[in-house]
BATOR-510204 format. One record per residue: residue in three letters; chain; x, y, z of N, C-alpha, C, O in turn. Coordinates in nm, 2 decimals. Layout:
BEGIN
[atom Ala; A; [X; Y; Z]; [X; Y; Z]; [X; Y; Z]; [X; Y; Z]]
...
***
This chain:
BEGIN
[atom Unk; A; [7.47; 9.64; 15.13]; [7.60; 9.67; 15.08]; [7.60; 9.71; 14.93]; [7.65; 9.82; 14.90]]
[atom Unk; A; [7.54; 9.64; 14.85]; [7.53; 9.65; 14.69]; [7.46; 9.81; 14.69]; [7.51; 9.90; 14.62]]
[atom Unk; A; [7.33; 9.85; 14.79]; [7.33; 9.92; 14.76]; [7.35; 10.09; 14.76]; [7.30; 10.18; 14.69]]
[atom Unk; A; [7.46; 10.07; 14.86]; [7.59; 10.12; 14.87]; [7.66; 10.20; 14.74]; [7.66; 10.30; 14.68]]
[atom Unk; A; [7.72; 10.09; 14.73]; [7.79; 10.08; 14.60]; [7.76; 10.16; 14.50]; [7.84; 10.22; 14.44]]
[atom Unk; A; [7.56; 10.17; 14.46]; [7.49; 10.22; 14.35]; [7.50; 10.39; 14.39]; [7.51; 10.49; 14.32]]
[atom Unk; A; [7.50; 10.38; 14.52]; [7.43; 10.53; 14.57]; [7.59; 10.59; 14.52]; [7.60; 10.67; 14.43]]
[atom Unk; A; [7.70; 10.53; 14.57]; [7.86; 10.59; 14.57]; [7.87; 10.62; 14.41]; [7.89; 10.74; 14.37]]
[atom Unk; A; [7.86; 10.53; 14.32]; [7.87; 10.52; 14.16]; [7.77; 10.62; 14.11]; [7.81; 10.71; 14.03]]
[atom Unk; A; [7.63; 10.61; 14.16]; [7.56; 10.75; 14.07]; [7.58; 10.88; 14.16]; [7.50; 10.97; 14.15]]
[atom Unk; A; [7.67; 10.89; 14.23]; [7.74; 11.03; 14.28]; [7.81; 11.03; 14.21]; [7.81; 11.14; 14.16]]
[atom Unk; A; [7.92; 10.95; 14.16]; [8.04; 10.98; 14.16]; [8.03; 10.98; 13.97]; [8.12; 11.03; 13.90]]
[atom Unk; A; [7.94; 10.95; 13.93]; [7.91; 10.95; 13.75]; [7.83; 11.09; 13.75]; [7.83; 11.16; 13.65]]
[atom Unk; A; [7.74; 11.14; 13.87]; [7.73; 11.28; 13.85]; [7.81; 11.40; 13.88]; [7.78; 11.50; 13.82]]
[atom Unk; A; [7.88; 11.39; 13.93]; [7.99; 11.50; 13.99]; [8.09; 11.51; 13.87]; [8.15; 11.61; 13.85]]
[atom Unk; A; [8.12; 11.35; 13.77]; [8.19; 11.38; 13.68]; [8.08; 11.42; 13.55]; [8.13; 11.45; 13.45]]
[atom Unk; A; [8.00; 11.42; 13.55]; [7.90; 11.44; 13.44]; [7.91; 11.64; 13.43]; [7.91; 11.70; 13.33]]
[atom Unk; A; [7.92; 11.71; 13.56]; [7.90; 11.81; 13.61]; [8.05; 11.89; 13.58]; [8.07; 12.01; 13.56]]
[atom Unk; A; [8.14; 11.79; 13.59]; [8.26; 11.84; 13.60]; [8.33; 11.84; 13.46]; [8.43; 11.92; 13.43]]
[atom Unk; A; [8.27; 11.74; 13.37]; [8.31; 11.77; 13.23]; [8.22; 11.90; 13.14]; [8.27; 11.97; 13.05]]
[atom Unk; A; [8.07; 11.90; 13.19]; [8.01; 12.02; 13.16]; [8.07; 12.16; 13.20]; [8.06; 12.25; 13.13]]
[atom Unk; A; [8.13; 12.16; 13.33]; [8.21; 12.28; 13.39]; [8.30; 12.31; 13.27]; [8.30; 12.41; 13.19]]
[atom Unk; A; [8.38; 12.20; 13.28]; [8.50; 12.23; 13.16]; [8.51; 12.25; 13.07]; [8.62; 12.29; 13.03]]
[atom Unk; A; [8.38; 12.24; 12.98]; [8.30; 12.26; 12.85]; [8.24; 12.39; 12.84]; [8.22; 12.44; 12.73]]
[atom Unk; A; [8.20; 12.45; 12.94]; [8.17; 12.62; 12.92]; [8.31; 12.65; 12.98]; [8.27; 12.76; 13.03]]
[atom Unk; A; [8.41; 12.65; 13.01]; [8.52; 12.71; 13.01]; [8.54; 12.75; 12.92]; [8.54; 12.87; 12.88]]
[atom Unk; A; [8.60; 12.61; 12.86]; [8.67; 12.66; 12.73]; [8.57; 12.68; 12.61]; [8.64; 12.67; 12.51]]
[atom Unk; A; [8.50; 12.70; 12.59]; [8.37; 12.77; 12.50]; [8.37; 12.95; 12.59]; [8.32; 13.03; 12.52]]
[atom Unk; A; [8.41; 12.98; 12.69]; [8.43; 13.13; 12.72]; [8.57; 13.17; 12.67]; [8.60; 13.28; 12.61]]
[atom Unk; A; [8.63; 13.08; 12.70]; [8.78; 13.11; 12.72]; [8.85; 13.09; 12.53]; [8.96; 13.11; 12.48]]
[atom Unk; A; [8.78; 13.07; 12.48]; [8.79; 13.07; 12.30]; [8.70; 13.21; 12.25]; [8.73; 13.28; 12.15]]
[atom Unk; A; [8.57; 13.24; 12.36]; [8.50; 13.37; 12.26]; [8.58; 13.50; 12.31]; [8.61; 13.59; 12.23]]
[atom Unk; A; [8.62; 13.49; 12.45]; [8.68; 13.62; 12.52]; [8.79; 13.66; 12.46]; [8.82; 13.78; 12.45]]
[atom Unk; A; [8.87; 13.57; 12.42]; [9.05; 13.57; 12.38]; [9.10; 13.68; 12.28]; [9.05; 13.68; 12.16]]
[atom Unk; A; [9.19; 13.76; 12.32]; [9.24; 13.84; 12.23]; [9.30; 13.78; 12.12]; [9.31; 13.65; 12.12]]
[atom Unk; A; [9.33; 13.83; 12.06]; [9.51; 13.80; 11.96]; [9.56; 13.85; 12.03]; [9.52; 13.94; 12.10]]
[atom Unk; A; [9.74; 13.80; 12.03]; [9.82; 13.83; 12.06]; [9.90; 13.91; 12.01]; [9.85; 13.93; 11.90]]
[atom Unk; A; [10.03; 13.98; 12.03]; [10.09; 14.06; 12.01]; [10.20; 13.93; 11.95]; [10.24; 13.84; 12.02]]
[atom Unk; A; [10.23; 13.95; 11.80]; [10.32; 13.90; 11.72]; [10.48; 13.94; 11.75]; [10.50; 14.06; 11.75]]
[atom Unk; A; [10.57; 13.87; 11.79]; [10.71; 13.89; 11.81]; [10.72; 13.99; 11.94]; [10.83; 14.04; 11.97]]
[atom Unk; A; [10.62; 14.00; 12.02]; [10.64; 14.06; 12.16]; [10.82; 14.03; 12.20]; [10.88; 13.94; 12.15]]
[atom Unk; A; [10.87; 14.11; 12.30]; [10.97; 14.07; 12.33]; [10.98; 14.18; 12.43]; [10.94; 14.28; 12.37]]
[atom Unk; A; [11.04; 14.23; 12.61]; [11.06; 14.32; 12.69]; [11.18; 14.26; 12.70]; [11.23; 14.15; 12.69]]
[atom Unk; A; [11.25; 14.40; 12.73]; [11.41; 14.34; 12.78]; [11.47; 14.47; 12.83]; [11.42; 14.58; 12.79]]
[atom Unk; A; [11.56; 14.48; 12.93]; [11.56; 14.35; 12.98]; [11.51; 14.32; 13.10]; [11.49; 14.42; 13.17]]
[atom Unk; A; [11.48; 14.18; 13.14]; [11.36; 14.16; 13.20]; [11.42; 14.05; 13.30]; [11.37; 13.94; 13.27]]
[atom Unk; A; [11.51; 14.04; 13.42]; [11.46; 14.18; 13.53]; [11.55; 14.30; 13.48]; [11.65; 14.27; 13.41]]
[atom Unk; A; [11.52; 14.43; 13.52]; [11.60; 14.51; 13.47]; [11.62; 14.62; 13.57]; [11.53; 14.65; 13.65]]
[atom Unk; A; [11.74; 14.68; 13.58]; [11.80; 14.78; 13.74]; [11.87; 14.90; 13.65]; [11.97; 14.95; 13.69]]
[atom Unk; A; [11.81; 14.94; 13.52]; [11.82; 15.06; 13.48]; [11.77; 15.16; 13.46]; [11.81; 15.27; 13.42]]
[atom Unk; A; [11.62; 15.12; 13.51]; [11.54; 15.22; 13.54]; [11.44; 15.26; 13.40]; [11.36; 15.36; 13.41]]
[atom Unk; A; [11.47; 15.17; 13.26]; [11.40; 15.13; 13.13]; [11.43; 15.03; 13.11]; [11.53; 14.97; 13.12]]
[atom Unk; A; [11.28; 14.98; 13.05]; [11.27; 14.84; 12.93]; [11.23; 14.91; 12.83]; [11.18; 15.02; 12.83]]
[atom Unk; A; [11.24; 14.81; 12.71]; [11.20; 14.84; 12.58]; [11.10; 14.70; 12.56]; [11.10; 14.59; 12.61]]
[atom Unk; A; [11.02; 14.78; 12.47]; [10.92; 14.68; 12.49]; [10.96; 14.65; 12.26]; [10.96; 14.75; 12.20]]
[atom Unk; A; [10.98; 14.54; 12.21]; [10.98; 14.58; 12.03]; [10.87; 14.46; 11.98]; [10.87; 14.36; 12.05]]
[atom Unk; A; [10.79; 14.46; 11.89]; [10.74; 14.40; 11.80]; [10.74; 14.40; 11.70]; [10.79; 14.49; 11.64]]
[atom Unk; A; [10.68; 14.30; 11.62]; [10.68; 14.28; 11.45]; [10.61; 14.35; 11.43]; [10.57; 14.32; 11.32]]
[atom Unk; A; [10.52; 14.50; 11.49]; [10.45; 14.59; 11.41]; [10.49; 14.72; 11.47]; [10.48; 14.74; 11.60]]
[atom Unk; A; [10.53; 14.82; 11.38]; [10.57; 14.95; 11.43]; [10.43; 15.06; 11.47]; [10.43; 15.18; 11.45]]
[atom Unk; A; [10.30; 14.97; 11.55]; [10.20; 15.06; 11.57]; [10.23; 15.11; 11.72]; [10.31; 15.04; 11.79]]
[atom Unk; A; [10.17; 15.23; 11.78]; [10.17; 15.27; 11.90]; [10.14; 15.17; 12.01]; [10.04; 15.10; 12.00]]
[atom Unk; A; [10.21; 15.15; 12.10]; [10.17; 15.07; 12.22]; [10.15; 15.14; 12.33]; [10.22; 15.24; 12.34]]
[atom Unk; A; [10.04; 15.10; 12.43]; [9.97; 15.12; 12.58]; [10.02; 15.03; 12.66]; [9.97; 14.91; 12.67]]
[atom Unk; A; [10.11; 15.09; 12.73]; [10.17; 14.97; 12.85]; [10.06; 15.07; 12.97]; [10.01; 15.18; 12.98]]
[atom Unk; A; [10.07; 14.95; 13.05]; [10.01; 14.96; 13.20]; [10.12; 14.87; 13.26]; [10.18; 14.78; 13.20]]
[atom Unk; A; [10.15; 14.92; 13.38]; [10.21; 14.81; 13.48]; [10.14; 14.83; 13.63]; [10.11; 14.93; 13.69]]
[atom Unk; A; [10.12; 14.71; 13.66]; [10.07; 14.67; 13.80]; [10.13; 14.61; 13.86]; [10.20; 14.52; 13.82]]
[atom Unk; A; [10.09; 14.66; 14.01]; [10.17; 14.58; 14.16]; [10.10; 14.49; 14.19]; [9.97; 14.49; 14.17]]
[atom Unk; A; [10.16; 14.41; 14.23]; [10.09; 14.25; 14.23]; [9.97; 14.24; 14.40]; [9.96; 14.15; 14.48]]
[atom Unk; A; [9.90; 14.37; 14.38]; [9.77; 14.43; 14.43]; [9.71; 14.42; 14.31]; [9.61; 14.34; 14.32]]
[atom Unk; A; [9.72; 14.46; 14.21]; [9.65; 14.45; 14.09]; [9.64; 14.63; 14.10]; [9.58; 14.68; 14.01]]
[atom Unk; A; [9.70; 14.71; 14.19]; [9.70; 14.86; 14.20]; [9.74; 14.91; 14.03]; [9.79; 14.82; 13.98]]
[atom Unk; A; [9.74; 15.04; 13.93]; [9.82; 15.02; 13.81]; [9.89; 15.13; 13.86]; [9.84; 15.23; 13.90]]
[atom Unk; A; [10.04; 15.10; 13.84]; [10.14; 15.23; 13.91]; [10.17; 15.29; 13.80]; [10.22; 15.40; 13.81]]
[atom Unk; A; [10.16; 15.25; 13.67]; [10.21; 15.34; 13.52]; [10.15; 15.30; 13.46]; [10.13; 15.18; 13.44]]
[atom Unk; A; [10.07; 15.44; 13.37]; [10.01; 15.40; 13.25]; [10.13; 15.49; 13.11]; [10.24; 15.55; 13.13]]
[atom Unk; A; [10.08; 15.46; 13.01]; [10.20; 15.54; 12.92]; [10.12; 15.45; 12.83]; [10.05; 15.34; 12.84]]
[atom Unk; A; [10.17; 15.61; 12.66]; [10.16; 15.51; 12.55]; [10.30; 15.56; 12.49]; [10.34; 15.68; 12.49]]
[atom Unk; A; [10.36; 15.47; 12.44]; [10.47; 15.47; 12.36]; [10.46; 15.43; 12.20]; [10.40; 15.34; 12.14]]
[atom Unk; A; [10.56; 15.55; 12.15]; [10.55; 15.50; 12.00]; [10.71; 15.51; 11.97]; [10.76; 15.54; 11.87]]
[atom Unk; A; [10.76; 15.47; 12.09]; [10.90; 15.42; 12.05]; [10.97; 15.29; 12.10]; [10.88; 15.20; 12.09]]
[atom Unk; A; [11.07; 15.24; 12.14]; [11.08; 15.06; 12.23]; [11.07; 15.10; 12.38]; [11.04; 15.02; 12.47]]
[atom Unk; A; [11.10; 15.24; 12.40]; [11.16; 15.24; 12.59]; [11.08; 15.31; 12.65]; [11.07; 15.43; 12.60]]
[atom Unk; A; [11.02; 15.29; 12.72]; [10.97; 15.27; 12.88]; [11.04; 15.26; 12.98]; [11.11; 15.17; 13.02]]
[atom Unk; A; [11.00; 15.44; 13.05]; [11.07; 15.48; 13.15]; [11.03; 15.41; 13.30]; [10.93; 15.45; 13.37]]
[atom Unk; A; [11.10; 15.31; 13.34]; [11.04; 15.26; 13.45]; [11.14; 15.33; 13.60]; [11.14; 15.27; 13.71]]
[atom Unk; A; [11.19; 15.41; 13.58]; [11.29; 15.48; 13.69]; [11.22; 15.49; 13.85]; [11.26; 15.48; 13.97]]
[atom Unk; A; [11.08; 15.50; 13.77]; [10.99; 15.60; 13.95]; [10.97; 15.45; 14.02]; [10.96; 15.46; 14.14]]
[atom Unk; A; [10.97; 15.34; 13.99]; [10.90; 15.21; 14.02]; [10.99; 15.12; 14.10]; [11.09; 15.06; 14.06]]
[atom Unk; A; [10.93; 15.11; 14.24]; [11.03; 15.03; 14.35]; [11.05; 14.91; 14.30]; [10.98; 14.86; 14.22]]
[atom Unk; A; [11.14; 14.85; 14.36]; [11.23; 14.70; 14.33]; [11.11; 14.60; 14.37]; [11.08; 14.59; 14.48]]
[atom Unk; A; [11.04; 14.53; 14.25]; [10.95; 14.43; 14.30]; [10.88; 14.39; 14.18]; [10.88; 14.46; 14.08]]
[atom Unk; A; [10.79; 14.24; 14.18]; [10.74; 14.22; 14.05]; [10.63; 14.28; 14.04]; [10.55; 14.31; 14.13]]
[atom Unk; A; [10.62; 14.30; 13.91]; [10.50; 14.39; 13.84]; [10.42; 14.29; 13.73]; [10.47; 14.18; 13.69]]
[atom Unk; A; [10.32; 14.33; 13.70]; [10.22; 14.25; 13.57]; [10.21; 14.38; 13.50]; [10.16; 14.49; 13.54]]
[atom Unk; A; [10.29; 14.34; 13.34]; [10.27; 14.47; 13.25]; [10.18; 14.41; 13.14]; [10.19; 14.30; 13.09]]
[atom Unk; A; [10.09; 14.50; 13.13]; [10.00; 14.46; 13.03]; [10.07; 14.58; 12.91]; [10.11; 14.69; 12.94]]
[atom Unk; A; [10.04; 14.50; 12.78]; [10.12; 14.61; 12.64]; [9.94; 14.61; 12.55]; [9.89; 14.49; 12.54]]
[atom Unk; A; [9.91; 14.67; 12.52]; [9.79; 14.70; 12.43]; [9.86; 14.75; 12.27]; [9.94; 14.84; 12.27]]
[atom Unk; A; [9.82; 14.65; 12.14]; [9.91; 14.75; 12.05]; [9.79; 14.70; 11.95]; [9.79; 14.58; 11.91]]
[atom Unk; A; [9.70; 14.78; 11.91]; [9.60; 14.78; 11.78]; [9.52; 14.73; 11.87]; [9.48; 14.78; 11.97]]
[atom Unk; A; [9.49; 14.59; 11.82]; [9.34; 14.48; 11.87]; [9.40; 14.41; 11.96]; [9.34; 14.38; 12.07]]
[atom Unk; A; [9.51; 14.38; 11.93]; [9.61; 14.28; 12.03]; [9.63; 14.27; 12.13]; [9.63; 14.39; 12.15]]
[atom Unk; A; [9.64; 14.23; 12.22]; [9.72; 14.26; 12.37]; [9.76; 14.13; 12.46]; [9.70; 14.02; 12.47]]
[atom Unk; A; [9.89; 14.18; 12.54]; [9.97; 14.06; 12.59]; [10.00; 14.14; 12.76]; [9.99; 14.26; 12.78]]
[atom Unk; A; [10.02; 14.04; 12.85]; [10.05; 14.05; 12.94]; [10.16; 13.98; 13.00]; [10.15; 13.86; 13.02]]
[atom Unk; A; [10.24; 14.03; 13.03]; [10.37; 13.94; 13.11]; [10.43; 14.02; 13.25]; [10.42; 14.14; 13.27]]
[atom Unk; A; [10.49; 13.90; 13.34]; [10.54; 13.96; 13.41]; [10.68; 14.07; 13.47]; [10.77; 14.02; 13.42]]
[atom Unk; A; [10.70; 14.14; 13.51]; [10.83; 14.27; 13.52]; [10.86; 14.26; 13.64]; [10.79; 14.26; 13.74]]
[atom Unk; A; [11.01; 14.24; 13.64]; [11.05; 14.26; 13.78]; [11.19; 14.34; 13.78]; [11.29; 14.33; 13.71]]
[atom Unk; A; [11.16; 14.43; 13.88]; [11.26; 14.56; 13.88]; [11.33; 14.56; 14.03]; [11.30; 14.57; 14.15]]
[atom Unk; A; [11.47; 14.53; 13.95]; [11.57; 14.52; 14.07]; [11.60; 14.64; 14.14]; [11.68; 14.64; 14.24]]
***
């Protein structure tokens, strides 16, 4: 029975030995990969049934929106150097918009009534 016990404990001290190493090259990728973010981001309005959002930030540089159907399909690309984004052609449903502006970039979700 004791030796039981030893076999269950050095399983279960390797699977956590394995599992704290997992989580340690995570976040050692997940710190080298990482953008900056887009300072004072803000979309509005967000859900929106007018057929534009404005996308504004704390920096007046050109932005690259993409929007995708939650296929990961991209149904609009566009670069804007003003707040509004024409989303008129785009059926009622959520979207993942990614905004590109300099080095930065943010992604949030869009849902169009």
């Amino acid at each position: 029975m004791n030796k039981n016990y030893f076999y269950i404990l050095l399983l279960l001290s390797t699977f956590y030995s394995f599992s704290l190493q997992a989580q340690e090259n995570k976040n050692s990728i997940a710190t080298k990969t990482q953008e900056p973010t887009i300072e004072g981001l803000t979309i509005y309005p967000n859900p929106t049934n007018t057929g534009k959002i404005y996308i504004t930030t704390k920096s007046s540089l050109d932005k690259k929106v993409e929007i995708f159907n939650v296929l990961g399909k991209k149904v609009l690309e566009s670069v804007t150097t003003s707040k509004e984004v024409n989303v008129s052609q785009l059926e009622a449903g959520v979207y993942i918009i990614k905004i590109k502006e300099g080095e930065a970039s943010a992604t949030r979700k869009l849902i169009i009534n």
